[in-house]
Each structure stands twice: as structure tokens, then as C-alpha cells.
N, CA, C and O atoms as a GROMACS GRO file, in nm:
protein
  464
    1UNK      N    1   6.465  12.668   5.450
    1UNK     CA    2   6.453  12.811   5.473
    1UNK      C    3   6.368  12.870   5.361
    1UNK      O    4   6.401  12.858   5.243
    2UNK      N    5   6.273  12.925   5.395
    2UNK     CA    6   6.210  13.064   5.305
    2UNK      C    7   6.266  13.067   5.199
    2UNK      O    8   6.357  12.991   5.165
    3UNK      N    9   6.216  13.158   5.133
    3UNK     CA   10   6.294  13.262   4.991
    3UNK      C   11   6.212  13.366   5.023
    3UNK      O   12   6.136  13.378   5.119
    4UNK      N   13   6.241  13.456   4.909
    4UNK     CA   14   6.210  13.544   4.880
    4UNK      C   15   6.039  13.575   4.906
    4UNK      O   16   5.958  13.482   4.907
    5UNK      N   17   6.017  13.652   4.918
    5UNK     CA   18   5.843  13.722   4.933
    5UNK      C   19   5.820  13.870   4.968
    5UNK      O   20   5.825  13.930   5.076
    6UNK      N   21   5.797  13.905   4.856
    6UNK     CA   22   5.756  14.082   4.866
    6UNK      C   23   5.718  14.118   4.946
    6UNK      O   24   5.761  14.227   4.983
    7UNK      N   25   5.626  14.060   5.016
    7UNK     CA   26   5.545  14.114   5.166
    7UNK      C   27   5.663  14.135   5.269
    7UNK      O   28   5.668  14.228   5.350
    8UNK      N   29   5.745  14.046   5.256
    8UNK     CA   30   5.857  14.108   5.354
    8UNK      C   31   5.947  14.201   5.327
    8UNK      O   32   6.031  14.221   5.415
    9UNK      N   33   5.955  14.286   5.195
    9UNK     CA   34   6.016  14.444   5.194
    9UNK      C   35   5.968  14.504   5.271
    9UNK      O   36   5.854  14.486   5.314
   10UNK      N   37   6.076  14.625   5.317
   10UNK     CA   38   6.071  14.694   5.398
   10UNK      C   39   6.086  14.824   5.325
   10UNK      O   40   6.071  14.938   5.368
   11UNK      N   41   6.117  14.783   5.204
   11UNK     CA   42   6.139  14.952   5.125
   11UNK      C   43   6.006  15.014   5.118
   11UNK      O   44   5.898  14.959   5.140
   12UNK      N   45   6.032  15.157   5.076
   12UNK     CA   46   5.909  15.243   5.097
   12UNK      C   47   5.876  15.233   4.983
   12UNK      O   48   5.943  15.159   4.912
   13UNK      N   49   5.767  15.301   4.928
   13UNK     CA   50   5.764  15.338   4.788
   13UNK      C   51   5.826  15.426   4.739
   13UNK      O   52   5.867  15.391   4.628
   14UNK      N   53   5.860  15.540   4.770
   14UNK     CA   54   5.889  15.672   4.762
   14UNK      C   55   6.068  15.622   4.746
   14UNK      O   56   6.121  15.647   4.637
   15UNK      N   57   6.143  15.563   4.842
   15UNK     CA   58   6.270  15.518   4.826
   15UNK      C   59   6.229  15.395   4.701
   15UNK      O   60   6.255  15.482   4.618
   16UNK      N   61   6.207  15.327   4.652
   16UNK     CA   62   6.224  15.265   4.518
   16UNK      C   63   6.194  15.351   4.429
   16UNK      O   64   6.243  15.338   4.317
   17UNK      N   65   6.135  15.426   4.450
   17UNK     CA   66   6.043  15.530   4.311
   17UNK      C   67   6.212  15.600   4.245
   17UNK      O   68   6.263  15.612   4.134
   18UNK      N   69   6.251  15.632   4.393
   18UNK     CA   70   6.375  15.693   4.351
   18UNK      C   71   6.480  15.648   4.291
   18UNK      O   72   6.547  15.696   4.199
   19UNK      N   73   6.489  15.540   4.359
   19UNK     CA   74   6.631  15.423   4.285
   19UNK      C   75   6.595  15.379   4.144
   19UNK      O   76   6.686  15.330   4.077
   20UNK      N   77   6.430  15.393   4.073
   20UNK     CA   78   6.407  15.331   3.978
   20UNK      C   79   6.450  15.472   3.884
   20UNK      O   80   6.522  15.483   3.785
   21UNK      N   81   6.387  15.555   3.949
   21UNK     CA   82   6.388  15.701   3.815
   21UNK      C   83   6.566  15.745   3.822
   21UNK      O   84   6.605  15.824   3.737
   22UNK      N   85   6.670  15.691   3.928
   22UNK     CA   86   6.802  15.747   3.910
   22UNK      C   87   6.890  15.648   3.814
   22UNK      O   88   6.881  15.528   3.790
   23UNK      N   89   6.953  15.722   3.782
   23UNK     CA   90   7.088  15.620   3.672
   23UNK      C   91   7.131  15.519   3.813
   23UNK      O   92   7.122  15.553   3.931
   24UNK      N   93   7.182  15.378   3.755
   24UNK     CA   94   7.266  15.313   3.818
   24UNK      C   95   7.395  15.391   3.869
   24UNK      O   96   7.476  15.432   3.786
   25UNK      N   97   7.412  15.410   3.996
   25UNK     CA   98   7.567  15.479   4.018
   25UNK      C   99   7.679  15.358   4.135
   25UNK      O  100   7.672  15.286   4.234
   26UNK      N  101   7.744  15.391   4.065
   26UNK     CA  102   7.864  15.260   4.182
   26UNK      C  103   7.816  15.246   4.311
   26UNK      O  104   7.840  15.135   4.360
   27UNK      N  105   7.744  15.337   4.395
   27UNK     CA  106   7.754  15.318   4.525
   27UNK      C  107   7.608  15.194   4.585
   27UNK      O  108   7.486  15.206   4.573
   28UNK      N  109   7.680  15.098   4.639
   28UNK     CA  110   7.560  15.004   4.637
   28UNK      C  111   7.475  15.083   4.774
   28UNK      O  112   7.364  15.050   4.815
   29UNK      N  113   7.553  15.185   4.825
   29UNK     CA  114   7.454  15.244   4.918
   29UNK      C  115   7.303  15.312   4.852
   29UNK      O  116   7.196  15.337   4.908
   30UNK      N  117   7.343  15.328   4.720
   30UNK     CA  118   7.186  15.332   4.706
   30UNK      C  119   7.074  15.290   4.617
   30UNK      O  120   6.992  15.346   4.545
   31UNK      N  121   7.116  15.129   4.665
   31UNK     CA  122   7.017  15.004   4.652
   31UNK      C  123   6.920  15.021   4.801
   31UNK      O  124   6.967  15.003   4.913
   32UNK      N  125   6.768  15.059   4.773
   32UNK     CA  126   6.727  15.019   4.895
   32UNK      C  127   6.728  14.940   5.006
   32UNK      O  128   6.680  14.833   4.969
   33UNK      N  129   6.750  14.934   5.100
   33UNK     CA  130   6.813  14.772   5.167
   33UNK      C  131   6.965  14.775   5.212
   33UNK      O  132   7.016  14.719   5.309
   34UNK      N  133   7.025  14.854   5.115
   34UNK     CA  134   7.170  14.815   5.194
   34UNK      C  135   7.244  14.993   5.243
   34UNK      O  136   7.252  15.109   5.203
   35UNK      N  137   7.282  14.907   5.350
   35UNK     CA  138   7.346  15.016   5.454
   35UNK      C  139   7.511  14.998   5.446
   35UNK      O  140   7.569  14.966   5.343
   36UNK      N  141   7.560  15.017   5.540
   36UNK     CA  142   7.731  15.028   5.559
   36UNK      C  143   7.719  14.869   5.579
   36UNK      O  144   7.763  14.802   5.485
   37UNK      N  145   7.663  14.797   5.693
   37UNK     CA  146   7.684  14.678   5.712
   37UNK      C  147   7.652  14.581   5.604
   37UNK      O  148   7.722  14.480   5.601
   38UNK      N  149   7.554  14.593   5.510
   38UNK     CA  150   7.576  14.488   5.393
   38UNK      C  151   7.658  14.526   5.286
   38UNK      O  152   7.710  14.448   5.207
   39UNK      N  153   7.672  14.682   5.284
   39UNK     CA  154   7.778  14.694   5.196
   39UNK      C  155   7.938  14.642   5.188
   39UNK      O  156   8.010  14.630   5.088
   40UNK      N  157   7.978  14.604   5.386
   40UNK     CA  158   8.089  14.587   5.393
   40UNK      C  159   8.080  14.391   5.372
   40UNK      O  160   8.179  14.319   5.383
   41UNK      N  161   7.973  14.354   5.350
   41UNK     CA  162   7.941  14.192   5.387
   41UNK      C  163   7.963  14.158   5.234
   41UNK      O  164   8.033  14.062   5.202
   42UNK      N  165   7.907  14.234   5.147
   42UNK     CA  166   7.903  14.192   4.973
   42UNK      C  167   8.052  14.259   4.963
   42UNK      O  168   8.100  14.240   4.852
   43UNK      N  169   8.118  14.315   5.031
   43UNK     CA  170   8.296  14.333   4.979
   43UNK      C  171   8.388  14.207   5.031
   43UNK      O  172   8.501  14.185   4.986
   44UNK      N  173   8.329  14.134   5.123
   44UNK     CA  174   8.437  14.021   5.143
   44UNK      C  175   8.405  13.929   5.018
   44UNK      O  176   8.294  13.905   4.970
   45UNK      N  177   8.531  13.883   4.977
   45UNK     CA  178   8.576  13.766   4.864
   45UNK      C  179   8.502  13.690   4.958
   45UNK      O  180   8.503  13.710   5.079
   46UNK      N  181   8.423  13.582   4.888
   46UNK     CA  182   8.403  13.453   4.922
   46UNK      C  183   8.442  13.312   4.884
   46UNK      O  184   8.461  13.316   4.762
   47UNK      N  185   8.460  13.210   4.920
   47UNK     CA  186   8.527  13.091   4.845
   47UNK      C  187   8.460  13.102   4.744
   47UNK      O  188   8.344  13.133   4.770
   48UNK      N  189   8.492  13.084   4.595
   48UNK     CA  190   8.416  12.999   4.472
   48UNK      C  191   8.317  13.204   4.496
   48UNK      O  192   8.198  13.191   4.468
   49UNK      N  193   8.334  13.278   4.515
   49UNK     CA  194   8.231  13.405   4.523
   49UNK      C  195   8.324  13.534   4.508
   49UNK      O  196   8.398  13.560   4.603
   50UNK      N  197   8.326  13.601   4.420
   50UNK     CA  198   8.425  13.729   4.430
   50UNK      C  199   8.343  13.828   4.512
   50UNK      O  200   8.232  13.785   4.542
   51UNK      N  201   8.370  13.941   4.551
   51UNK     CA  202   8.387  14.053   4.627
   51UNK      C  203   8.250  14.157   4.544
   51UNK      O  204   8.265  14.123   4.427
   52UNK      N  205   8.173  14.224   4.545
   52UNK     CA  206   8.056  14.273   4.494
   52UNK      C  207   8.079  14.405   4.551
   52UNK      O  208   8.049  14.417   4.670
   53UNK      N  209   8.128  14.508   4.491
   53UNK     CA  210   8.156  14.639   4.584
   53UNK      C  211   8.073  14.781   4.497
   53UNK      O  212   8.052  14.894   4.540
   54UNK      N  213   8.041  14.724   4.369
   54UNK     CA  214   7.964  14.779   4.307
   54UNK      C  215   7.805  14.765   4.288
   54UNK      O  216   7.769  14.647   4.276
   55UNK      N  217   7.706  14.857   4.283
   55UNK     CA  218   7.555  14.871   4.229
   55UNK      C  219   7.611  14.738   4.086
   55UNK      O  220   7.590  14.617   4.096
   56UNK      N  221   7.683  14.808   3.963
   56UNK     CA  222   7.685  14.712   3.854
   56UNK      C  223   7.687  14.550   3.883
   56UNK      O  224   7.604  14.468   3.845
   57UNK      N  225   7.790  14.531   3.952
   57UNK     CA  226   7.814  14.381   3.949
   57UNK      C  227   7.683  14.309   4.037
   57UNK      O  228   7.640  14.208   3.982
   58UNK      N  229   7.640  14.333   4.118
   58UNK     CA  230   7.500  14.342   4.198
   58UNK      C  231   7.436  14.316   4.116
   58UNK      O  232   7.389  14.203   4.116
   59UNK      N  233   7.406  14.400   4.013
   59UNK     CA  234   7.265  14.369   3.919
   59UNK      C  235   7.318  14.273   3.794
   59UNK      O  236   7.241  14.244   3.702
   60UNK      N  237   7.453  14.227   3.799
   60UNK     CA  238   7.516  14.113   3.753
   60UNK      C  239   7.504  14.075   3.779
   60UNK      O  240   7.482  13.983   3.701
   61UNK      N  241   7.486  14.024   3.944
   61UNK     CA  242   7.494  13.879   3.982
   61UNK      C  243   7.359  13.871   3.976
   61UNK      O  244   7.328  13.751   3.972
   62UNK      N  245   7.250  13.951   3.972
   62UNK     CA  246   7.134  13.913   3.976
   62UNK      C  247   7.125  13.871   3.833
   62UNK      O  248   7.019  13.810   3.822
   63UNK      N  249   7.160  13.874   3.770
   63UNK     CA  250   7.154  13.847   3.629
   63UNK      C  251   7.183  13.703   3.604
   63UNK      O  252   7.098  13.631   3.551
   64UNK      N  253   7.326  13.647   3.648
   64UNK     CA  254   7.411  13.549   3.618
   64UNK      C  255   7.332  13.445   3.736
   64UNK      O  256   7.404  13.347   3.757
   65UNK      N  257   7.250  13.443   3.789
   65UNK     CA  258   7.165  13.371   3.880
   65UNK      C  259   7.035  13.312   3.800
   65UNK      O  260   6.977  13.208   3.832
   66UNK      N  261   6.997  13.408   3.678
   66UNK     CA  262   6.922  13.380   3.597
   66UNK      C  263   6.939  13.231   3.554
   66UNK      O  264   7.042  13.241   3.488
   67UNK      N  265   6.905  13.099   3.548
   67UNK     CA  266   6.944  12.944   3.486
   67UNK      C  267   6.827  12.917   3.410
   67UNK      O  268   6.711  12.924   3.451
   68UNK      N  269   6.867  12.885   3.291
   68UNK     CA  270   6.758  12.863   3.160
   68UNK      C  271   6.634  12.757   3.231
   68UNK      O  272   6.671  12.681   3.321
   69UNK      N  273   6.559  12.756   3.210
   69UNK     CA  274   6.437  12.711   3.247
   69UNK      C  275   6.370  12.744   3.376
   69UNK      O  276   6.254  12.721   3.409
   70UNK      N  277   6.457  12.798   3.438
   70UNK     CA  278   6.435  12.893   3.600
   70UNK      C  279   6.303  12.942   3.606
   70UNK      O  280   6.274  12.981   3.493
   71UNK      N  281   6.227  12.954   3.670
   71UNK     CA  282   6.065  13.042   3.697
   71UNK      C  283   6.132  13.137   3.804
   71UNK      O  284   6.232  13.132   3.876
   72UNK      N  285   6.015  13.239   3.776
   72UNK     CA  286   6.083  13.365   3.808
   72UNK      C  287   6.071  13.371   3.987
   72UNK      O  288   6.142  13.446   4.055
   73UNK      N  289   5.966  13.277   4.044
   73UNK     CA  290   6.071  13.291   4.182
   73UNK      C  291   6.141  13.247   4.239
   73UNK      O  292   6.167  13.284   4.353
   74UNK      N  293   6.226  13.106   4.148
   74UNK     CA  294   6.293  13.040   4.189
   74UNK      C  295   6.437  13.141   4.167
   74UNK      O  296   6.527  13.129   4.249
   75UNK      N  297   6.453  13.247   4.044
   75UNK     CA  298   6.556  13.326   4.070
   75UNK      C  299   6.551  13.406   4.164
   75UNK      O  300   6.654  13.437   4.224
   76UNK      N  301   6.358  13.487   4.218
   76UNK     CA  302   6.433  13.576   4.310
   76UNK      C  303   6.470  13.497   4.443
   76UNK      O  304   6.534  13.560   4.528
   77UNK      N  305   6.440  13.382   4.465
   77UNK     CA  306   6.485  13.280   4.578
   77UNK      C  307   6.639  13.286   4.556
   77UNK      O  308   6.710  13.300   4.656
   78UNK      N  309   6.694  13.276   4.432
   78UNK     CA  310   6.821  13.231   4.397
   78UNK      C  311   6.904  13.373   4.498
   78UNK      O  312   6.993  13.377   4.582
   79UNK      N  313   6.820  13.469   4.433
   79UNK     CA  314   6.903  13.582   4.517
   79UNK      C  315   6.913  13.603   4.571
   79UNK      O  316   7.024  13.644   4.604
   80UNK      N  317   6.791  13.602   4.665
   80UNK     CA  318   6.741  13.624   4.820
   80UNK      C  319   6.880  13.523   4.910
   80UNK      O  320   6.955  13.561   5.000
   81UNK      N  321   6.872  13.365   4.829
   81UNK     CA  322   6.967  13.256   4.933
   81UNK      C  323   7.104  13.310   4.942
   81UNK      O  324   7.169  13.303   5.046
   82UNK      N  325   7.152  13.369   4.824
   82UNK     CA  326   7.264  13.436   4.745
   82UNK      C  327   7.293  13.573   4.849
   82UNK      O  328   7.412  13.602   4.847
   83UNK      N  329   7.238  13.635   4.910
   83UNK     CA  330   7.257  13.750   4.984
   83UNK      C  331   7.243  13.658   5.104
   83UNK      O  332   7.338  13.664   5.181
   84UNK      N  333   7.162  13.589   5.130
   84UNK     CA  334   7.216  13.507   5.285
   84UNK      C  335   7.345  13.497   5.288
   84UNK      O  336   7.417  13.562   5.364
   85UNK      N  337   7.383  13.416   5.208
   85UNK     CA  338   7.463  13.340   5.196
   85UNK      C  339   7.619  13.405   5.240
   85UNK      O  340   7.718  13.365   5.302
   86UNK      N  341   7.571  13.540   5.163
   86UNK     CA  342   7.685  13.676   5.191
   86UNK      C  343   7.693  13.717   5.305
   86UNK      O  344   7.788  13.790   5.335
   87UNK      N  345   7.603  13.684   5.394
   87UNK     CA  346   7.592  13.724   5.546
   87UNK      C  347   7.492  13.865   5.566
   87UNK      O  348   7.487  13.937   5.666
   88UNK      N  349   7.422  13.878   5.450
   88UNK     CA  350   7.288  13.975   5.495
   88UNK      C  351   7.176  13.958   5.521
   88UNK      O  352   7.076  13.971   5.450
   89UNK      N  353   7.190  13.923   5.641
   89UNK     CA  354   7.065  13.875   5.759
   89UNK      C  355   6.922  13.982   5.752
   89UNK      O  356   6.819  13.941   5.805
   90UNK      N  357   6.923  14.090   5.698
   90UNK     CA  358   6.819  14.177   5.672
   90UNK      C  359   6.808  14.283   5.564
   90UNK      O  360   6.898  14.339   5.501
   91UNK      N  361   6.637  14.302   5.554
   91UNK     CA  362   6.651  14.375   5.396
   91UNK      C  363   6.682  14.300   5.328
   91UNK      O  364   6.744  14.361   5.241
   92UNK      N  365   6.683  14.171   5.299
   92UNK     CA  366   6.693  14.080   5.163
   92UNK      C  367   6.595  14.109   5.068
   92UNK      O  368   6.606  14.123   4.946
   93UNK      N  369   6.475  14.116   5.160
   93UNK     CA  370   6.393  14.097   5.043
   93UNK      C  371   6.341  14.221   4.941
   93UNK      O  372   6.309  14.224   4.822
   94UNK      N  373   6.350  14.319   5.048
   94UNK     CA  374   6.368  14.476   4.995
   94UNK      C  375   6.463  14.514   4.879
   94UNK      O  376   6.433  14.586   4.784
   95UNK      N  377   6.598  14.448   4.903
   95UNK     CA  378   6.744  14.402   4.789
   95UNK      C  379   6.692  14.373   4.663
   95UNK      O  380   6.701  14.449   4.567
   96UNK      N  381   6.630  14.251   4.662
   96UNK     CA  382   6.575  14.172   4.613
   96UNK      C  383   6.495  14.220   4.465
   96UNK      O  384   6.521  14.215   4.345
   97UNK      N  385   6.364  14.279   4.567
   97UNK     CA  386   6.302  14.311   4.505
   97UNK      C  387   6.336  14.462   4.428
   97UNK      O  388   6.293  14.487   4.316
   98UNK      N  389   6.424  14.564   4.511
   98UNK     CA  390   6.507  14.677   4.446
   98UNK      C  391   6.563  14.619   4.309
   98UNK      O  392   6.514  14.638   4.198
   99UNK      N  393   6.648  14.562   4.331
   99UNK     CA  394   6.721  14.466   4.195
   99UNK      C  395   6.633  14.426   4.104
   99UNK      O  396   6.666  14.461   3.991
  100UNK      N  397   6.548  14.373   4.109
  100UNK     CA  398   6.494  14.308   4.037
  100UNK      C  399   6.390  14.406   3.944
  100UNK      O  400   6.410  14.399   3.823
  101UNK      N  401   6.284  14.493   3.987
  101UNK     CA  402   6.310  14.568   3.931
  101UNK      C  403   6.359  14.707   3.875
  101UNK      O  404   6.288  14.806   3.864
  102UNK      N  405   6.440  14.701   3.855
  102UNK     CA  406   6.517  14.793   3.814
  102UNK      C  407   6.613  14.712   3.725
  102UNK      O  408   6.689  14.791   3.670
  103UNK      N  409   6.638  14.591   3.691
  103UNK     CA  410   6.645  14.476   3.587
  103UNK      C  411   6.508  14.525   3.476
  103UNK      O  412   6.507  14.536   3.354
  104UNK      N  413   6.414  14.545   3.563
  104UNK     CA  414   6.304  14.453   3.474
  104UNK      C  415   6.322  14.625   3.369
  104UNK      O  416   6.295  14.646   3.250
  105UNK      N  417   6.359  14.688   3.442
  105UNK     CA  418   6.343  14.854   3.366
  105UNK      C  419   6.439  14.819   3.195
  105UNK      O  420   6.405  14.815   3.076
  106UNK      N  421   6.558  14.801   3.263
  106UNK     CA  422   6.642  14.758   3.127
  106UNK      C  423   6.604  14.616   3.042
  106UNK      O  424   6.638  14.603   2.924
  107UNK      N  425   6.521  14.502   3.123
  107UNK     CA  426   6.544  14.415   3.037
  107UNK      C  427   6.393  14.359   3.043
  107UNK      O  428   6.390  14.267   3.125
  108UNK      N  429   6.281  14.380   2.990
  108UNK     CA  430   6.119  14.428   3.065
  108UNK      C  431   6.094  14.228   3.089
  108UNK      O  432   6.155  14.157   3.010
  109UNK      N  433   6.048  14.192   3.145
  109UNK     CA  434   5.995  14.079   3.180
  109UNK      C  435   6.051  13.975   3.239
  109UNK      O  436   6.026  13.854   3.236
  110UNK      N  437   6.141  14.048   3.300
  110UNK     CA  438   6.214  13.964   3.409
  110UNK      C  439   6.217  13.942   3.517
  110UNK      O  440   6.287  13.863   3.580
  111UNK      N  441   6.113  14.037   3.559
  111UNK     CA  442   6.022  14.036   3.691
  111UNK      C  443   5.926  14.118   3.660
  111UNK      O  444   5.923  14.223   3.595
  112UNK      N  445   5.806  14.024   3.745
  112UNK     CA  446   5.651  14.074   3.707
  112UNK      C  447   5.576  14.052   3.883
  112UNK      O  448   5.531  13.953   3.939
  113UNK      N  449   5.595  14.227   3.936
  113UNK     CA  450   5.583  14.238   4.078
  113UNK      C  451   5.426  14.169   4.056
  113UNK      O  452   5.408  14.099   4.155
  114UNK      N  453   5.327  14.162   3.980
  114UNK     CA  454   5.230  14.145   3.981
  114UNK      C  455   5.190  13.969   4.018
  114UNK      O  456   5.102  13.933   4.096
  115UNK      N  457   5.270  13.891   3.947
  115UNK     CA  458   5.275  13.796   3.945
  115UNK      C  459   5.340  13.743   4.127
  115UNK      O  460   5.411  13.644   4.145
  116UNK      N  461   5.304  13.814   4.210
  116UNK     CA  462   5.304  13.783   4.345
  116UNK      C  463   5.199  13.806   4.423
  116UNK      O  464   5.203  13.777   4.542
   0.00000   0.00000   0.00000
């Protein structure tokens, strides 16, 4: 299966512009990409996977996906498989790339949209 690839966001500009210039707030409703239905998909516990009901832990797990010697699209692959995996069949990559940067805002070179 695929990974990750920017060309397949669906976010606008104008909706990331926004999520980048707002504070992180609990509601993962406003991560570009996720609606009621992935919000209720990242709240089920998974085996060996806890429950994700927050924006914070989200940009945790994008974090804790990070593995030392990793290239940077093998993590956003990591995440992209990582939200399959959760059962969000769409807007992954929009997720994805929302998350990521808005990482790169707090932690700068941890994604480089350019480098796609």
C-alpha cells in the first residue's frame, strides 16, 4: 500500500493557514481532515494502541512515530499507515500533512513540505 503524498491533501490553504496561526486546542475537530467520523475512529482503544481523543496526543503520536535514523517520509508514511490502521479511510493525507506541519512550527525541521 501507498504512504503518504501531499498531492493527495485535500486541505485548502486557507483551512491550514488557520490551524497553523491558532493555538493547539483539545478538539481534534480542528485538525484539517478530521470530521465526527475520524474523530470517533481515533477514540476507540486499540490492541497494543490507546484511545487519541485529543489534538495533543495526535501531535504525540506523530511525534513518538519519529524512530532514530527514520527519513522524513518514511515517518510521514509511519503516520499516514498509523491513521489507516485506526480505520481512517480518508483525509489521511491532509491529517498528515496538517500534523506535521504544525510540528514543524514548534520543532522547525521536522518536516520540509518542500522536500516533496
Amino acid at each position: 500500500m501507498a504512504g503518504f503524498d501531499p498531492s493527495k491533501s485535500m486541505v485548502k490553504e486557507d483551512a491550514l493557514a488557520a490551524f497553523l496561526a491558532a493555538p493547539i486546542s483539545e478538539d481534534l475537530e480542528q485538525v484539517p481532515g478530521i470530521g465526527p467520523a475520524a474523530k470517533k475512529a481515533l477514540a476507540v482503544p486499540l490492541k497494543g494502541d490507546q484511545a487519541v481523543t485529543t489534538t495533543y496526543q495526535l501531535v504525540g503520536k506523530f511525534l513518538t512515530l519519529r524512530a532514530a535514523g527514520m527519513t522524513q517520509q518514511e515517518h510521514l508514511d509511519a503516520m499516514w499507515h498509523w491513521l489507516n490502521a485506526r480505520g481512517i479511510s480518508s483525509h489521511r493525507a491532509g491529517i498528515v500533512h496538517s500534523i506535521a506541519e504544525k510540528c514543524n512550527l514548534m520543532i522547525p525541521g521536522i518536516y520540509d513540505s518542500a522536500a516533496h
